[in-house]
C-alpha positions as CSV (number, residue, x, y, z in Angstrom):
1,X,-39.0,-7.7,-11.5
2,X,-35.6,-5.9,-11.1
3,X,-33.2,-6.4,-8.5
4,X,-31.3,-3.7,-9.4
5,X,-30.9,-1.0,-6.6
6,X,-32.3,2.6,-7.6
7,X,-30.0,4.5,-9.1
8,X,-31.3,7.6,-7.3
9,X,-33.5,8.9,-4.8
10,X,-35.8,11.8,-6.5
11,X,-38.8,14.1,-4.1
12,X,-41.3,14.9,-6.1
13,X,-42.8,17.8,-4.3
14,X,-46.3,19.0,-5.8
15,X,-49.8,20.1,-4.3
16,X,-51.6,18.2,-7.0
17,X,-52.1,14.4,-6.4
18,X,-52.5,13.5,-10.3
19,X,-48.9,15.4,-10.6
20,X,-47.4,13.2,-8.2
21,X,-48.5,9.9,-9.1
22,X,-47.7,10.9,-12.8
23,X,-43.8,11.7,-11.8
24,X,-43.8,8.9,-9.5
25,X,-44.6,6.3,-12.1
26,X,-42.0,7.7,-15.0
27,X,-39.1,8.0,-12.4
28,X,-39.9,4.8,-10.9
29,X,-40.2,2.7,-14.3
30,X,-36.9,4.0,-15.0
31,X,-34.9,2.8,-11.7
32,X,-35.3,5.8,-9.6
33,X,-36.6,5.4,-5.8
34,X,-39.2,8.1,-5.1
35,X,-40.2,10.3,-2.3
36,X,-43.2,12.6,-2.2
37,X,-44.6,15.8,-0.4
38,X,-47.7,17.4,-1.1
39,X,-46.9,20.6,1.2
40,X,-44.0,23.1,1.4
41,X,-43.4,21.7,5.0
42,X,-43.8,18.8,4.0
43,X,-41.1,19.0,1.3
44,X,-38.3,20.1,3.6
45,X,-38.9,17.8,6.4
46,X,-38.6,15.4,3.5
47,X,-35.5,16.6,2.2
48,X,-34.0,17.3,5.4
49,X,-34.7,13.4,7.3
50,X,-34.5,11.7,3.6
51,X,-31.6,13.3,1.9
52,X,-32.5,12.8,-2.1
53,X,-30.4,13.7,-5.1
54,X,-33.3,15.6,-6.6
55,X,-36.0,17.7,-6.0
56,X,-38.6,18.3,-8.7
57,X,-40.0,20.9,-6.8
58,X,-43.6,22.9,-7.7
59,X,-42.9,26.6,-7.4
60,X,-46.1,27.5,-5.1
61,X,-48.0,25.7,-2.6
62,X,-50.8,27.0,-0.6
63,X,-48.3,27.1,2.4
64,X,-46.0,28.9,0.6
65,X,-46.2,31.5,-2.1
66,X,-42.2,32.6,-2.5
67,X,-38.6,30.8,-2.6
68,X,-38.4,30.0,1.3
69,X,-39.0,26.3,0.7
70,X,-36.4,26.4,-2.5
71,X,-33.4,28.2,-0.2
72,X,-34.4,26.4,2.7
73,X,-33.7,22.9,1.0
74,X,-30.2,24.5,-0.4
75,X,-29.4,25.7,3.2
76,X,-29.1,21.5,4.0
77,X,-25.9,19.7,3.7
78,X,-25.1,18.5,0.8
79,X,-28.2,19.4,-0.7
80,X,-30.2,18.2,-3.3
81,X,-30.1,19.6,-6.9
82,X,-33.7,21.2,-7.7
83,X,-35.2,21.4,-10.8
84,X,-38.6,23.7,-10.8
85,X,-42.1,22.8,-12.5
86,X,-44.5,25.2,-12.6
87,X,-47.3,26.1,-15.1
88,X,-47.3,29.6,-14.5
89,X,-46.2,31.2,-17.4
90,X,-46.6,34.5,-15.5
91,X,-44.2,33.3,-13.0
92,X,-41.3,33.5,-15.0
93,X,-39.7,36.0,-13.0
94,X,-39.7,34.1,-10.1
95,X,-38.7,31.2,-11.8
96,X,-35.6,33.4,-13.0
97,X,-34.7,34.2,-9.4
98,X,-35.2,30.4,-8.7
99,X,-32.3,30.0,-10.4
100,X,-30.5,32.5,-9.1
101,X,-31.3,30.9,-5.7
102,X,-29.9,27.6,-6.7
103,X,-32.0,25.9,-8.4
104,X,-30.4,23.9,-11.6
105,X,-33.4,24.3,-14.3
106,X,-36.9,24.9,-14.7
107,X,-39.7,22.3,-16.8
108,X,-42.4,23.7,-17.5
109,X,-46.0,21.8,-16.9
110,X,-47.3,20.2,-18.9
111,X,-44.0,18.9,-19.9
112,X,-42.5,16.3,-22.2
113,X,-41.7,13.0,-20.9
114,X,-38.2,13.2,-22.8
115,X,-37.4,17.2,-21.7
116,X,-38.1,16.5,-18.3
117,X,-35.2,13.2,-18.3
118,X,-33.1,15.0,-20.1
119,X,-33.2,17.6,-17.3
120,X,-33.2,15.2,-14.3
121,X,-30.7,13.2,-16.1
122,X,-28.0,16.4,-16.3
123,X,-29.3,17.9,-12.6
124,X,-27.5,14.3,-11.0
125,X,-24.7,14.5,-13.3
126,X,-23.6,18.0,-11.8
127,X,-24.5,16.3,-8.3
128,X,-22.1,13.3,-9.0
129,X,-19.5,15.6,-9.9
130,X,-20.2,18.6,-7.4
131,X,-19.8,15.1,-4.9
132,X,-16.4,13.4,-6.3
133,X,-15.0,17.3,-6.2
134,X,-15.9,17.7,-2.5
135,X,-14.3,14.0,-1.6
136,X,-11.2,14.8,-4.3
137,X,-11.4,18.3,-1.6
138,X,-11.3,16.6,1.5
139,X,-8.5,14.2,0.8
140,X,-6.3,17.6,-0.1
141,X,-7.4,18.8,3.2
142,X,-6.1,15.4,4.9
143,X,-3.2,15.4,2.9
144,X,-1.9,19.3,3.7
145,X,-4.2,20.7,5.8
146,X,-2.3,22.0,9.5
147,X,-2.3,18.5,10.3
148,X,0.0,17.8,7.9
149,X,2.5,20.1,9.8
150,X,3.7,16.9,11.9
151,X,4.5,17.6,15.9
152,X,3.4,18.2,19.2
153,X,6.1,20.5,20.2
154,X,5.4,24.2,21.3
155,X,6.4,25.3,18.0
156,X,4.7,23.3,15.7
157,X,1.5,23.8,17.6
158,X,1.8,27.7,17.4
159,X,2.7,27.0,13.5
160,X,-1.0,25.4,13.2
161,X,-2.8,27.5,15.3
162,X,-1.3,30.7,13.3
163,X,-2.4,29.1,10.3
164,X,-5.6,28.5,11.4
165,X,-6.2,31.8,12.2
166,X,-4.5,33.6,8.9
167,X,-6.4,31.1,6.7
168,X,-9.1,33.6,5.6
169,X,-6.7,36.6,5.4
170,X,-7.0,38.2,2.1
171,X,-3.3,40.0,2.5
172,X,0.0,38.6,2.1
173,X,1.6,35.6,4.2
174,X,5.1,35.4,3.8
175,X,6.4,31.8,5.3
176,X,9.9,31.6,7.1
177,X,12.1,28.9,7.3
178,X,15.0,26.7,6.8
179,X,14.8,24.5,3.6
180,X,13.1,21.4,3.9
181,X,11.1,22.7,7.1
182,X,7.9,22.3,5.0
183,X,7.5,25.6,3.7
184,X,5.4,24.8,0.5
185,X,3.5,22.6,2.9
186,X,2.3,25.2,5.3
187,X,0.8,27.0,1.9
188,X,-0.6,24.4,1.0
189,X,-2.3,24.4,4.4
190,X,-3.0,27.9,4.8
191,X,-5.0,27.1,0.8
192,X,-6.9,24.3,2.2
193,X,-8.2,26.0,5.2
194,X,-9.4,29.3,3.1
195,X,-12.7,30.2,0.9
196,X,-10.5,29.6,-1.9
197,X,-9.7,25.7,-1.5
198,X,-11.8,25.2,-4.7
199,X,-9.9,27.1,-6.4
200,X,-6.0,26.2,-8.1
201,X,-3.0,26.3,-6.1
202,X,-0.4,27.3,-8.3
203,X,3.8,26.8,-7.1
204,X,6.0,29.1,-8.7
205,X,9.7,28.4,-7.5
206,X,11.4,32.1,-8.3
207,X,14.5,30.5,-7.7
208,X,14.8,27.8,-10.5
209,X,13.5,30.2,-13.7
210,X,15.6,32.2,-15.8
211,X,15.6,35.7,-15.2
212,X,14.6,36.8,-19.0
213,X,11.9,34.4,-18.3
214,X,10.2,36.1,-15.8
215,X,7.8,38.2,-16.5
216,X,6.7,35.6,-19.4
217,X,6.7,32.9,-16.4
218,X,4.6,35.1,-14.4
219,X,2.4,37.5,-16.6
220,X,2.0,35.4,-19.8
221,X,2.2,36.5,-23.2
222,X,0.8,36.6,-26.2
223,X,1.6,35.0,-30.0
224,X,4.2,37.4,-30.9
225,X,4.6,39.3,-28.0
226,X,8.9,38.7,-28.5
227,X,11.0,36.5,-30.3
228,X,10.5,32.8,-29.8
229,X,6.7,33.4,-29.0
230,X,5.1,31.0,-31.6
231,X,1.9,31.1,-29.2
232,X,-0.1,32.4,-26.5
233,X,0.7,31.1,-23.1
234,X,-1.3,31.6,-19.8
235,X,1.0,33.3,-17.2
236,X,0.7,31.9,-13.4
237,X,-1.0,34.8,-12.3
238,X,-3.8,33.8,-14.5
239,X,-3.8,30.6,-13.7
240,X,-4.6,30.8,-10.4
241,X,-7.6,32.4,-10.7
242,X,-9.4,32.7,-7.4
243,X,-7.1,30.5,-5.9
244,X,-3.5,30.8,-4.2
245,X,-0.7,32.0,-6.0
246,X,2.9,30.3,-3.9
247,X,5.9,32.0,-4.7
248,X,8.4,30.0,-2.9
249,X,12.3,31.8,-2.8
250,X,10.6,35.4,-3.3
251,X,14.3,36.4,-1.8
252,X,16.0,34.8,-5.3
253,X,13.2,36.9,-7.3
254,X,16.1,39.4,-9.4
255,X,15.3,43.6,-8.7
256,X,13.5,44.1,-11.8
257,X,11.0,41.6,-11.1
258,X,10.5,42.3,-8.1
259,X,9.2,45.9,-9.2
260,X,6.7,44.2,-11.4
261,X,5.4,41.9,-8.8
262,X,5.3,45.2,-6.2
263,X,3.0,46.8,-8.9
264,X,0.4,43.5,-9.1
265,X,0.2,43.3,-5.4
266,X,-0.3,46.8,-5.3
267,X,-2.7,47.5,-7.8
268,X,-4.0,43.7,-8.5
269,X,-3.6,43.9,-12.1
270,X,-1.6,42.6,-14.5
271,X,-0.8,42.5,-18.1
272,X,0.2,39.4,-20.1
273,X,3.3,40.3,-22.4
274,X,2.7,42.2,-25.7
275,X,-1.2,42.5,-24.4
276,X,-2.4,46.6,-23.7
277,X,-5.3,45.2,-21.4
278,X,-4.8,45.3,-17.7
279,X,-6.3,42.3,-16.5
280,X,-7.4,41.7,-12.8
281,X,-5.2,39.4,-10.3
282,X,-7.5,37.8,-7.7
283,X,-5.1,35.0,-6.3
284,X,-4.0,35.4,-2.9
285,X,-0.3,35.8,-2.6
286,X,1.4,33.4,-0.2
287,X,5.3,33.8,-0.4
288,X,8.2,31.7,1.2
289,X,11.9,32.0,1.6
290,X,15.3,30.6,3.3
291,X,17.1,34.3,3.6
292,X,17.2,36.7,5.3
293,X,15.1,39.7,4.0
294,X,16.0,42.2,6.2
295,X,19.7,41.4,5.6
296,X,19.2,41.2,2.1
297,X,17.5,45.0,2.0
298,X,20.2,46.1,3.2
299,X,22.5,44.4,0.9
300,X,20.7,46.0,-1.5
301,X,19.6,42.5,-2.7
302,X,16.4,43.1,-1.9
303,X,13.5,45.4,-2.4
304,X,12.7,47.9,1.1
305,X,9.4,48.4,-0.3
306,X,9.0,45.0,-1.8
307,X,9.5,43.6,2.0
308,X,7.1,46.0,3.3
309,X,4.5,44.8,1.3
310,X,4.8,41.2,1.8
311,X,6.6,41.2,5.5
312,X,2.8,41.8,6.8
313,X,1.6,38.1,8.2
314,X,4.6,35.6,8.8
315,X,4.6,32.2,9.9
316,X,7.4,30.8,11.3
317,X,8.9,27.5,10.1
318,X,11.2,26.3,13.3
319,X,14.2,23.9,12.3
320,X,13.7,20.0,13.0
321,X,16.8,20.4,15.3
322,X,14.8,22.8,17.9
323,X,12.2,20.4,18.1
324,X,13.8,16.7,18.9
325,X,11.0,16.2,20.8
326,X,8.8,15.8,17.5
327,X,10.9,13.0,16.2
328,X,9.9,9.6,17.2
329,X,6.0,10.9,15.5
330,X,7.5,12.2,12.6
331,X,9.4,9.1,12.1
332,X,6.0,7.2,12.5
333,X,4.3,9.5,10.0
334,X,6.8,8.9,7.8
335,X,7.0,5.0,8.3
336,X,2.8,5.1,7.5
337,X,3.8,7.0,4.5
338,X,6.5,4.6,2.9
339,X,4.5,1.6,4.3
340,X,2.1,2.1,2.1
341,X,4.3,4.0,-1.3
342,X,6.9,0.9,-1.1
343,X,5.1,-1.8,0.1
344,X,6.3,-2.2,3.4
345,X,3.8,-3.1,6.0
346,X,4.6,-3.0,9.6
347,X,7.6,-0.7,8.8
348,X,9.0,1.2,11.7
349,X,12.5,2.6,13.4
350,X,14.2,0.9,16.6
351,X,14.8,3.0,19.3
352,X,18.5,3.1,18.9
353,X,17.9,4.5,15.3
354,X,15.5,7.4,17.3
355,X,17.7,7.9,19.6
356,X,20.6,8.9,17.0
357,X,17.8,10.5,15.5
358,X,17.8,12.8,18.3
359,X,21.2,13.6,18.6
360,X,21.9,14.7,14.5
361,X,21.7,18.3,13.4
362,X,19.3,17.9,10.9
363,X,20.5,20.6,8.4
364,X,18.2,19.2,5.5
365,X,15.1,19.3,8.2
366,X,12.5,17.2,8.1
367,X,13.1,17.0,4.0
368,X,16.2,15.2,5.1
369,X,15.0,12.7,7.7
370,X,12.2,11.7,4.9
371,X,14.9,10.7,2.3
372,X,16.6,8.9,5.1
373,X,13.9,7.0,6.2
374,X,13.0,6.0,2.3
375,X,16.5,5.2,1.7
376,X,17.1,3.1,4.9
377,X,13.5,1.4,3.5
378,X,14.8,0.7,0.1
379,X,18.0,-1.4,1.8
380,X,15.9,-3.6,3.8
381,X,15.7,-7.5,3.1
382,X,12.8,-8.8,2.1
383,X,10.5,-9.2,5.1
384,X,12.5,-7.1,7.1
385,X,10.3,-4.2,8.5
386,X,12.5,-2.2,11.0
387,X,15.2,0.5,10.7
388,X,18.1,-0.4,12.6
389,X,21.6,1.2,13.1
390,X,22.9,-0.9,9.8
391,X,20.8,1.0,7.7
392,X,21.6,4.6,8.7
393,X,23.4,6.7,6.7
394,X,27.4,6.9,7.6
395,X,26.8,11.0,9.0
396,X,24.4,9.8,11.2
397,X,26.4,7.2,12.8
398,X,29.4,9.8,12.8
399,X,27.3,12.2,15.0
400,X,26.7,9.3,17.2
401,X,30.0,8.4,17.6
402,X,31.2,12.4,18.0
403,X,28.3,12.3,21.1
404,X,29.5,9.3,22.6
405,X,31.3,11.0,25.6
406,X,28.1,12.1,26.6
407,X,25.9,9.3,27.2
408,X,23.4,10.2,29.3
409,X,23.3,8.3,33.2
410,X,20.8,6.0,31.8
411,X,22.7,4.8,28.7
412,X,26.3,5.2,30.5
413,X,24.7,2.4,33.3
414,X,22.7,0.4,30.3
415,X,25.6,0.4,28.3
416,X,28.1,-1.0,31.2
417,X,25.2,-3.6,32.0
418,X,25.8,-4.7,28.0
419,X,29.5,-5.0,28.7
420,X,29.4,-7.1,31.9
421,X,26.7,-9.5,30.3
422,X,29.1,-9.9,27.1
423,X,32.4,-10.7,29.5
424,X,30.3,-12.9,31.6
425,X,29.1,-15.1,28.6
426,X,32.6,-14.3,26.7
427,X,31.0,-12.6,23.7
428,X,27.6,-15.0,23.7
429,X,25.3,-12.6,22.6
430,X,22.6,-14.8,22.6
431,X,22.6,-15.5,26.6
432,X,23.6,-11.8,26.9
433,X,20.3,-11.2,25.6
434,X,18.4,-13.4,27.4
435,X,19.8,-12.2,31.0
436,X,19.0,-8.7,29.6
437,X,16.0,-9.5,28.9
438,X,16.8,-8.3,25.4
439,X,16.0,-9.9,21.5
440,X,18.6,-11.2,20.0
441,X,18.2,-7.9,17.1
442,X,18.1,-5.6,19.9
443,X,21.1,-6.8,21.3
444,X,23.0,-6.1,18.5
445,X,21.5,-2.9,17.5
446,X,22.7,-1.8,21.3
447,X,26.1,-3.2,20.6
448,X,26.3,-0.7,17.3
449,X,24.6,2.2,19.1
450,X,27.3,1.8,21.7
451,X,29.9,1.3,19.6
452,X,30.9,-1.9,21.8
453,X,34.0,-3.4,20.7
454,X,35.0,-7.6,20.8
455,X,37.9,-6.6,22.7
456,X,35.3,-4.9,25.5
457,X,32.9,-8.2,25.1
């Protein structure tokens, strides 16, 4: 006897008793667990308590003479895959619509041992892969869903809950912020969230290709289409099918392609260079940018009508420097991050490092305190898993040592406490610490923060 554990689990839902046992001795022989129902009821309290891969599912019963029990058992979640049987060559009509209902083939009876495998073999292949795109789906969701969008400040939360609410929208959403705020993120998000998270999310940065390049970049063209075109190439409007199409620096896009893109959004067609066809866009447009749009209209930069069109659903990125508040969990979220991308276990950031942290600008955003955190990680010695003062970049530490005058109370008296103990134990900084009450480390990382001298020691 096998010890093998079935490979699947198959119902075998039939009103004739011969039919089941048949079916449940083939499946079983080769490895499959089986279930069986000799009712329509019966066949979706089966499916709905047991949760099989398969259905072979008999197209009437005597308590049911339609497709209720077929849609009802593709109304579970993560249904089965049904594959029909029926000897009623009359019934091909319905088992037509039986397909249309969801159903993923139909065997006719009496069938052949090798047709029907065949069959049952391909139904649980497209369930296997209908399953590792749903998990490959919800890890993009973890990864940039709204959650993504790391903070508990006022303005981060109104960032999630707008995206929330615009995920759905079919219309434009232009995205507004700083660079390195997390603009391509909160696309990302707003793809995730929608009907369309199945479908590709394509990036388009307007900013980094050629102007000549464009409409080629954008439309496609075909073999021939202008010199240079040795072959056909797919443009990104059509590769984004049903999806979401990101156009990240829309306010870099140059005037005469911002004319063609005013057409597609108005119109939703397109044609690929050198192509007479129109063909249909069905992407949803999500656009981003640094500038200013309005200024840039009236600079002439940018298109009045162009900005119309897209200026109709914005979310507002908000600078990391309006939100200190949201540091100390973004510096977690990032330590988790490089933990795990540079093998660093344990890693995280002292509290004199935050509380520089909090008084830098931040003009690269959160982009910037990323790259800091990963560069501070990278000059760690081995078995060192904290981010001290040492390791911060020289700007940082200058915007310390510009804020120094205005230590708050607490610091001001914690600092002076520092000083005394270091006098009293001329420099010592071991028994400094210990009347502190202080590690030896975090001693001197308060010494740096302060920027305590020997002379004041």
């Amino acid at each position: 006897m096998s010890l093998t554990p079935p490979r699947h689990t198959v119902l075998i839902a039939d009103d004739e008793a011969y039919m089941r046992d048949d079916l449940g001795e083939l499946l079983a022989a080769r490895g499959y667990a089986t279930l069986f129902a000799k009712s329509a009821a019966e066949a979706v309290a089966e499916a709905e308590a047991r949760r099989p891969d398969l259905v072979l599912l008999d197209l009437l019963f005597p308590d049911c003479r339609d497709l209720t029990t077929l849609r009802r058992i593709r109304q579970l979640p993560d249904p089965p895959e049904i594959v029909i049987l029926s000897g009623q060559t009359e019934n091909i009509p319905l088992v037509v619509e039986a397909i249309k209902a969801g159903a993923f083939d139909y065997v006719p009876k009496p069938f052949a041992e090798a047709e029907l495998l065949n069959r049952i073999e391909k139904a649980l292949g497209l369930r296997a892969l209908k399953r590792s795109h749903a998990r490959l789906l919800q890890d993009a969701r973890g990864d940039f869903g709204p959650e993504a969008l790391v903070g508990e400040s006022a303005p981060m939360r109104q960032v999630r809950e707008t995206l929330r609410k615009l995920a759905d929208f079919e219309g434009c959403v232009l995205v507004r912020g700083e660079s390195g705020t997390g603009k391509e993120l909160a696309a990302r998000a707003l793809h995730y969230l929608s009907r369309r998270a199945s479908s590709p999310f394509v990036v388009v940065n307007c900013a980094a290709i050629p102007e000549a390049l464009t409409e080629s970049v954008l439309f496609g063209h075909r073999k021939g289409a202008f010199t240079g075109a040795i072959e056909s190439s797919r443009g990104k409007f059509e590769q984004a099918e049903d999806g979401t199409l990101f156009l990240d620096e829309i306010g870099d896009m140059p005037l005469k392609q911002q004319a063609a893109l005013l057409r597609v959004l108005e119109y939703r067609t397109f044609a690929p260079l050198g192509e007479a066809r129109e063909r249909e866009c069905r992407a949803r447009f999500v656009l981003a940018t640094n500038r200013d749009l309005r200024a840039a209209v009236a600079a002439g930069a940018f298109r009045e009508d162009l900005f119309h069109r897209i200026n109709v659903s914005t979310v507002a990125l908000p600078a990391l420097s309006s939100r200190p508040e949201d540091l100390p969990r973004l510096a977690e979220f990032f330590c988790a991050k490089l933990s795990v991308q540079l093998g660093r276990p344990g890693l995280a950031v002292e509290p004199e490092a935050l509380m520089v942290f909090r008084r830098y600008d931040w003009p690269g955003n959160v982009r910037e305190l990323r790259n800091v955190l990963e560069a501070a990680t990278m000059l760690l010695d081995p078995g060192e898993t904290s981010i001290g003062l040492a390791r911060l970049p020289a700007e940082l530490l200058a915007s310390r040592e510009a804020s120094e005058a205005v230590l708050s109370p607490k610091e001001q008296r914690e600092k002076e406490e520092l000083v005394a103990a270091l006098r009293k134990f001329h420099g010592n900084q071991s028994k400094a610490a210990q009347a502190l009450g202080y590690h030896r480390n975090t001693i001197r990382s308060k010494i740096r923060y302060f920027g305590i001298t020997l002379s004041e020691g």
